[in-house]
C-alpha positions in Angstrom: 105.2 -41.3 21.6 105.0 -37.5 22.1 108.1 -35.9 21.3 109.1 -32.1 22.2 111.1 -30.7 19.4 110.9 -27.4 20.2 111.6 -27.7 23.7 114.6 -30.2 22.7 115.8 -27.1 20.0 115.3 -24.4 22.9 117.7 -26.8 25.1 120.1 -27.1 23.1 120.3 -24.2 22.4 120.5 -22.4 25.9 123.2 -25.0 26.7 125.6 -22.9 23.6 124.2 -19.2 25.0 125.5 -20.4 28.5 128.7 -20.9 26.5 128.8 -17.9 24.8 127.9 -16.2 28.0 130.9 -17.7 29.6 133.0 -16.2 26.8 131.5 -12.8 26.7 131.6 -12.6 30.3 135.7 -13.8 30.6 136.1 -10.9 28.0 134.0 -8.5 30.0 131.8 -8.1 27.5 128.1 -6.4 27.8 126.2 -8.2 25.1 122.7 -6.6 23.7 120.3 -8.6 21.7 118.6 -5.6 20.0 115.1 -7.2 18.4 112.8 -5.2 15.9 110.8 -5.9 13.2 112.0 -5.2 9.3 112.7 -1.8 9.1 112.3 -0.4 12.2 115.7 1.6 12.1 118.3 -0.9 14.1 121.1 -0.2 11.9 120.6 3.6 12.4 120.6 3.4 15.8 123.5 1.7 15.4 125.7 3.9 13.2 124.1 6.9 15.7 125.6 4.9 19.1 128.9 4.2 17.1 129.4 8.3 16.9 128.4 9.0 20.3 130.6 6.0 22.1 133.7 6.6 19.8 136.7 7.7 22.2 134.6 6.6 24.9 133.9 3.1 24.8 134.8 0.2 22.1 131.2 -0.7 20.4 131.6 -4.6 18.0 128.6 -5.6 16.2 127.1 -9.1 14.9 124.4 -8.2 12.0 121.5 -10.7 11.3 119.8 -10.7 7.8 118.4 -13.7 5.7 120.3 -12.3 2.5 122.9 -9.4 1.9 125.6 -8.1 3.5 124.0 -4.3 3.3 123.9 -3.7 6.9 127.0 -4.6 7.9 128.3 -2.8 5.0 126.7 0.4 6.3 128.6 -0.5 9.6 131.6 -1.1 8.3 131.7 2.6 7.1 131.4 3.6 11.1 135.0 2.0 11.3 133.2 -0.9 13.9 134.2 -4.7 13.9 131.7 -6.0 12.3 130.2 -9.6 11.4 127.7 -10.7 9.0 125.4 -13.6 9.8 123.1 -14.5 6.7 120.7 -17.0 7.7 119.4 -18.0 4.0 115.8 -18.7 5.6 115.4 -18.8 9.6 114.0 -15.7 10.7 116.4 -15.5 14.0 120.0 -15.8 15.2 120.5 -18.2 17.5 123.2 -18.9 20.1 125.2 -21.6 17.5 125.3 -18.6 15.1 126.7 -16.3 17.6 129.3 -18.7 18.7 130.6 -19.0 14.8 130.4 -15.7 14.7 132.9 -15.2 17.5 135.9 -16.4 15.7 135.8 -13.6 13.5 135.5 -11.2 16.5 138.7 -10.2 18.9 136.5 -10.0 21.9 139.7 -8.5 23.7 139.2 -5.1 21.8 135.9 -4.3 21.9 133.2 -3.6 25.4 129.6 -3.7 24.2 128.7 -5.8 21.3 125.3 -5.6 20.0 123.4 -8.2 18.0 121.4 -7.0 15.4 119.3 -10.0 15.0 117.2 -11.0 11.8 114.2 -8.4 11.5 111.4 -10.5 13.5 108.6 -9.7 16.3 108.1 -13.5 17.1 111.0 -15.8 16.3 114.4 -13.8 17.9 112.8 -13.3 21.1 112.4 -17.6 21.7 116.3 -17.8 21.3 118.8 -17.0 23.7 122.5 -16.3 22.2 124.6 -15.5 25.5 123.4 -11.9 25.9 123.1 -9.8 29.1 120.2 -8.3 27.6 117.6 -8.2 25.1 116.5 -4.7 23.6 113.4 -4.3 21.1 112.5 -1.2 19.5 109.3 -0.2 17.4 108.7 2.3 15.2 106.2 4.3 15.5 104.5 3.6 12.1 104.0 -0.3 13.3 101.1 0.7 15.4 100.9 1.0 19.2 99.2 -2.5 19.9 102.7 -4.6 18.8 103.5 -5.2 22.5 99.6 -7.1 22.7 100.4 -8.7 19.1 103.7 -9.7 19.9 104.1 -10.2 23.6 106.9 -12.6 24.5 109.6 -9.9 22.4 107.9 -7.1 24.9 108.1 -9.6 27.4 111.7 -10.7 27.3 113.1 -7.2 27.1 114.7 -5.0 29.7 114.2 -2.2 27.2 111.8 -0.7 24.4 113.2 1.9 22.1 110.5 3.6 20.5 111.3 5.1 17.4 111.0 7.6 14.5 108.8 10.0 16.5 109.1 12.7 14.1 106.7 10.6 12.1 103.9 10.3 15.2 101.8 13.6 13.8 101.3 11.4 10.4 100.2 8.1 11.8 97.7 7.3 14.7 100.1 6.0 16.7 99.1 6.5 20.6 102.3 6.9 22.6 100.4 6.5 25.7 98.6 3.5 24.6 101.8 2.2 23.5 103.5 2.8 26.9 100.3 1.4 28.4 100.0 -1.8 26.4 104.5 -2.5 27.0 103.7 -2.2 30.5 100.4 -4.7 30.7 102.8 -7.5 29.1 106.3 -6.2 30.9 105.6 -4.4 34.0 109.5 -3.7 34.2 110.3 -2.6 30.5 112.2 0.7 30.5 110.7 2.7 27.8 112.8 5.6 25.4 111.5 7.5 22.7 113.8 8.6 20.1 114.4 9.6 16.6 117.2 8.0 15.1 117.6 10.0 11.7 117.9 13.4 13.4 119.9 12.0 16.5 117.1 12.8 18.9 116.8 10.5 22.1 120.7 8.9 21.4 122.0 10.2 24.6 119.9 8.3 27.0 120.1 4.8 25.1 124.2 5.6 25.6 123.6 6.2 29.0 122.2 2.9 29.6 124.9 1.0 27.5 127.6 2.7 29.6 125.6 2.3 33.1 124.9 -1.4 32.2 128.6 -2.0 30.9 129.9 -0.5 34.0 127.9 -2.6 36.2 129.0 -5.4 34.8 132.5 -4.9 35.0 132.6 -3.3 38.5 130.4 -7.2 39.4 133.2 -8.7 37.7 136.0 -7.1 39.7 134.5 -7.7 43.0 134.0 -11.1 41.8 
């Protein structure tokens, strides 16, 4: 007898995302799965999108790592809801995580809440969690042939943050080769290119989160 597991995990899985999605999307919610791998500078750009949307609109966050509370920490410091998932050894969130996590979040009070999964190219992009969409970003000293490495994260994204450009004269990083290779594996990826430390390139990843959020909620009144 042949038996599936994975596809029996994926399954079971997607059936708790659709819940989760349910929720987020009673709560008017827009939920980003933001993807890297270790180091890439997701917690940045998140304490750089919590200064830019304050007054604006209410930003929650769900932190992935396999040990320490250090990110969340940082995030707590941007005065953000914030909830720490330690995993102990999987290298992803996935959507049963999520949905413990929500009982620590008052989904009422916040509008875009952004998973910050478990630093990963391979594992986070198998598992849905009840996002609207899943982000990735990659630095620029990774190399530009991730997207041909790593396809199914390039491939299940709606958009690729490229970041720490300040670094691209010191590495042989080719941003058009990297934009080329995105674009063989995801012919509909969005591509930014930013610089998280110096603030460079925020505005336009805002502009997305706001236009995406109030898609969603103008769907959900004509509902």
């Amino acid at each position: 007898m042949k038996i599936s597991v994975m596809t029996d995990v994926l399954e079971a899985n997607d059936r708790i995302a659709a819940v989760n999605r349910e929720i987020f999307d009673k709560h008017g919610n827009l939920v980003i799965n933001l993807m890297s791998s270790p180091g890439a500078g997701k917690t940045t750009l998140l304490e750089r999108t919590a200064e830019a949307l304050r007054g604006k609109l209410r930003l929650g966050v769900i932190a992935g790592d396999i040990e320490t509370t250090i990110d969340s920490e940082r995030l707590e410091r941007c005065r953000l809801p914030v909830v720490q998932l330690t995993t102990g050894s999987p290298c992803h969130l996935d959507a049963n995580m999520i949905a413990s996590a929500l009982t620590h979040l008052d989904l009422s009070q916040i509008d875009i809440l952004i998973i910050e999964n478990v630093g990963n190219l391979v594992c986070p992009a198998e598992f849905k969690v009840g996002e609207d969409y899943k982000v990735v970003m990659l630095s620029v000293p990774e190399g530009d042939d991730k997207p041909l490495k790593y396809p199914l994260m390039f491939q299940e994204s709606a958009l690729l943050l490229i970041n720490k450009m300040d670094l691209l004269k010191y590495t042989n990083f080719n941003l058009e080769e990297a934009r080329r290779n995105a674009a063989k594996v995801n012919p509909d990826i969005e591509i930014m290119e930013m610089c998280c430390t110096a603030g460079q390139g925020i505005e336009p990843w805002v502009s997305w989160l706001v236009e995406r959020y109030q898609r969603k909620i103008g769907n959900r009144l004509s509902a």
